[in-house]
C-alpha positions in Angstrom: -133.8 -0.9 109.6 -136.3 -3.4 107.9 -139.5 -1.8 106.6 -142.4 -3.6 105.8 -145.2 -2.3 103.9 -148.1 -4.1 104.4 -152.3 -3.7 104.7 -154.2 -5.3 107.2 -155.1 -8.6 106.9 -153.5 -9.3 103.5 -150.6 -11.9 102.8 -148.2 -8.9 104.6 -149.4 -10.5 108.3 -147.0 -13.4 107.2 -143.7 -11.4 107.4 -145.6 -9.2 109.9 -146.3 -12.1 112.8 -142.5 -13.6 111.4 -141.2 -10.3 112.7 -142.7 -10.0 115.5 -141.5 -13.6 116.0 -138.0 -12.4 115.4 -137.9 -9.3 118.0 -135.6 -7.7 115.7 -136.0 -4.0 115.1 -138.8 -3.0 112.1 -141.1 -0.5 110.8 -144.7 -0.7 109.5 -145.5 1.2 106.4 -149.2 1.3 105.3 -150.1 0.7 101.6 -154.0 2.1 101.5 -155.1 -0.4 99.2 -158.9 1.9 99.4 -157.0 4.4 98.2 -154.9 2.4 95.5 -151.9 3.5 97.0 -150.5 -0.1 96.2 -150.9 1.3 92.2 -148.9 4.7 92.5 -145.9 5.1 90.7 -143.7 5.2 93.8 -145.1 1.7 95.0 -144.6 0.4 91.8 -141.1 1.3 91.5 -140.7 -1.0 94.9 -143.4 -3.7 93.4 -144.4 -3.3 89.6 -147.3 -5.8 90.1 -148.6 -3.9 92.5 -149.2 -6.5 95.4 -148.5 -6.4 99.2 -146.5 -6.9 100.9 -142.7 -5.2 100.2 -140.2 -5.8 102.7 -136.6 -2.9 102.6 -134.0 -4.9 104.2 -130.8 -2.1 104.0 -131.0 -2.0 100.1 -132.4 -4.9 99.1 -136.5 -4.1 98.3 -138.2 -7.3 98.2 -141.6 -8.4 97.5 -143.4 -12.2 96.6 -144.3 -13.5 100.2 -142.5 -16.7 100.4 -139.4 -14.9 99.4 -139.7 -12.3 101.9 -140.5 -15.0 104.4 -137.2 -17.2 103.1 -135.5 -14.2 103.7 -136.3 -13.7 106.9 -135.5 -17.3 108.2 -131.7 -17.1 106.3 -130.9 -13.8 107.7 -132.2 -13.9 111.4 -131.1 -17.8 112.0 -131.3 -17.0 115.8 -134.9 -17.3 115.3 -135.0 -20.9 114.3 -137.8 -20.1 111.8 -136.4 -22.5 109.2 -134.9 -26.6 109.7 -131.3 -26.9 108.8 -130.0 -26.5 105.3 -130.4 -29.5 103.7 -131.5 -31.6 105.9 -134.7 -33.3 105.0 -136.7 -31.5 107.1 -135.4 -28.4 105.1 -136.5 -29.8 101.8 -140.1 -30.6 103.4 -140.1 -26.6 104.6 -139.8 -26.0 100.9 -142.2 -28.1 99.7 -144.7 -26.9 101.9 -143.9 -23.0 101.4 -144.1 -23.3 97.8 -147.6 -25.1 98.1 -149.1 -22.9 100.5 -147.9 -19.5 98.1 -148.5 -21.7 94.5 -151.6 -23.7 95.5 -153.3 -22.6 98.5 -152.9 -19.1 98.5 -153.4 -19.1 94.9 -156.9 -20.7 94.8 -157.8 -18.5 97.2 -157.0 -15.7 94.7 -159.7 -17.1 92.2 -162.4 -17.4 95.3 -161.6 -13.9 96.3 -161.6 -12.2 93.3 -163.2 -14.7 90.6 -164.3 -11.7 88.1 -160.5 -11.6 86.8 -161.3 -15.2 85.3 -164.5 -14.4 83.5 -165.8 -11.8 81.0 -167.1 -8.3 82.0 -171.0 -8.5 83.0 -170.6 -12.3 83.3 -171.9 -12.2 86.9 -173.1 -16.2 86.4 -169.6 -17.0 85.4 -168.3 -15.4 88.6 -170.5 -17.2 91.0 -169.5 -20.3 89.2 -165.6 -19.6 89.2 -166.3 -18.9 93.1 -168.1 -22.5 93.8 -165.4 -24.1 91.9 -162.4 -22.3 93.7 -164.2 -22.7 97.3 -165.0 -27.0 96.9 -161.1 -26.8 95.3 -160.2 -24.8 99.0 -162.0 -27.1 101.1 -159.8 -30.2 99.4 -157.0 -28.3 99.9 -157.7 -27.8 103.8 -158.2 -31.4 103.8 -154.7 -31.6 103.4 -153.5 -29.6 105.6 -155.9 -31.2 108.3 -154.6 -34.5 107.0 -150.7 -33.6 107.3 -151.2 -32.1 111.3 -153.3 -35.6 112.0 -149.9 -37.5 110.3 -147.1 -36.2 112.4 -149.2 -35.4 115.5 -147.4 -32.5 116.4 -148.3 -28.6 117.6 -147.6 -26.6 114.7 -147.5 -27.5 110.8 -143.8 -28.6 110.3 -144.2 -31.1 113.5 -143.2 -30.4 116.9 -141.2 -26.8 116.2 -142.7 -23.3 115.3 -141.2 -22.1 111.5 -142.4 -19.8 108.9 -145.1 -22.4 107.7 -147.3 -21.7 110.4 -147.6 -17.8 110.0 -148.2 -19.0 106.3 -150.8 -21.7 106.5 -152.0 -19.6 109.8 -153.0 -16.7 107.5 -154.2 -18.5 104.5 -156.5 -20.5 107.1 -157.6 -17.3 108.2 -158.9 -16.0 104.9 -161.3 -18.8 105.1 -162.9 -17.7 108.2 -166.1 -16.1 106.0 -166.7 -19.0 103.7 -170.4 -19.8 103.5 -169.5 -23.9 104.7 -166.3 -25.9 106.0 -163.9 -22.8 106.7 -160.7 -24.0 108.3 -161.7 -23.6 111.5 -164.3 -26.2 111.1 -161.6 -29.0 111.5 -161.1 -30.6 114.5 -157.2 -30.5 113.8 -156.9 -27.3 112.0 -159.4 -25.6 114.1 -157.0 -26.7 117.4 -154.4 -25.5 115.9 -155.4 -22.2 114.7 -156.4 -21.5 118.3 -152.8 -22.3 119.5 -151.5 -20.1 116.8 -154.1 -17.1 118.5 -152.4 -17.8 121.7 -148.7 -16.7 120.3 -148.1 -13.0 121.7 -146.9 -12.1 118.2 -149.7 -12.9 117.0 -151.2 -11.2 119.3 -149.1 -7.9 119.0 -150.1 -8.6 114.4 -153.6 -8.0 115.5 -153.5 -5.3 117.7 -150.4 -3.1 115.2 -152.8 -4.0 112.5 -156.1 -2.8 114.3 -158.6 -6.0 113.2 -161.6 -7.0 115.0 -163.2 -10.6 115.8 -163.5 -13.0 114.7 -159.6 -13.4 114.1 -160.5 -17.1 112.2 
């Protein structure tokens, strides 16, 4: 049985909504990150940086996101989560995951938590590090508006669902608060964010992992 140990509304609802996607049998384990559960010894010995989400697969414990997501699409290939192996679409899939996980989701790291770049006390220097890392994230959302306006299709890879779009569909939602131009602001992006609402995982993410409006 696969476990995945997640917290609400972190990086976990990218394996979570991909699972729920997949319809094969899983269970939830929740990492209280209020209560730094995600810093115990025994959640360390599954991830010793501390981070959610973990996914058990049998015996293989597994954490970094894209991983867990790569995992997913190679060992539930019913699914269709991924393009064929190496075919050109496949190499684009990689590309794009290791963007979102490398670039994206990391700048959004800095904007979320921009005292880890600065000295203690320096509360000028984090409102500075935030600015820089939300007008980076707004460039970066450019190009994900710009790549859905240049193959004209439903979801992110083109005209099939994959992993990407639980990826970029999470990543967009972290956005969703920003003070200007969050990614539902975009006529494209926004469109599509709304289609990705509309998917009964999804759906089934939000209600297992008990979050409120507004979803983006």
């Amino acid at each position: 049985m696969i476990e995945l140990h997640y917290y609400p509304g972190t990086a976990a609802m990218i394996p979570h909504i991909l699972l729920e996607e997949i319809g094969a049998p899983y269970v939830r384990v929740l990492v209280d990150r209020m209560a730094d559960a995600h810093k115990r010894p025994d959640y360390l010995r599954l991830n010793p940086n501390g981070l959610i989400p973990v996914l058990i697969d049998g015996g293989l414990v597994l954490y970094e996101t894209a991983a867990i997501a790569l995992h997913l699409c190679d060992t539930q290939p019913q699914a269709r989560l991924a393009p064929p192996v190496g075919s050109e679409r496949r190499a684009h899939f990689y590309k794009w995951l290791m963007w979102l996980t490398n670039t994206l989701q990391a700048s959004l790291i800095v904007y979320f938590y921009p005292d880890r770049w600065v000295d203690p006390g320096n509360t000028a220097g984090v409102a500075q590090v935030k600015r820089h890392a939300q007008d980076r994230i707004g460039g970066l959302l450019d190009q994900l508006e710009a790549e859905l306006a240049r193959h004209a299709g439903p979801w992110f890879g083109g005209p099939d669902y994959s992993a990407l779009d639980a990826y970029v569909f999470t990543l967009c939602r972290w956005t969703r608060n920003f003070s200007s131009a969050p990614a539902r602001d975009r006529p494209l992006l926004g469109a599509y964010l709304q289609r990705m609402l509309a998917r009964p995982a999804v759906g089934r993410v939000f209600e297992n992992e008990k979050l409120s409006p507004p979803f983006v």
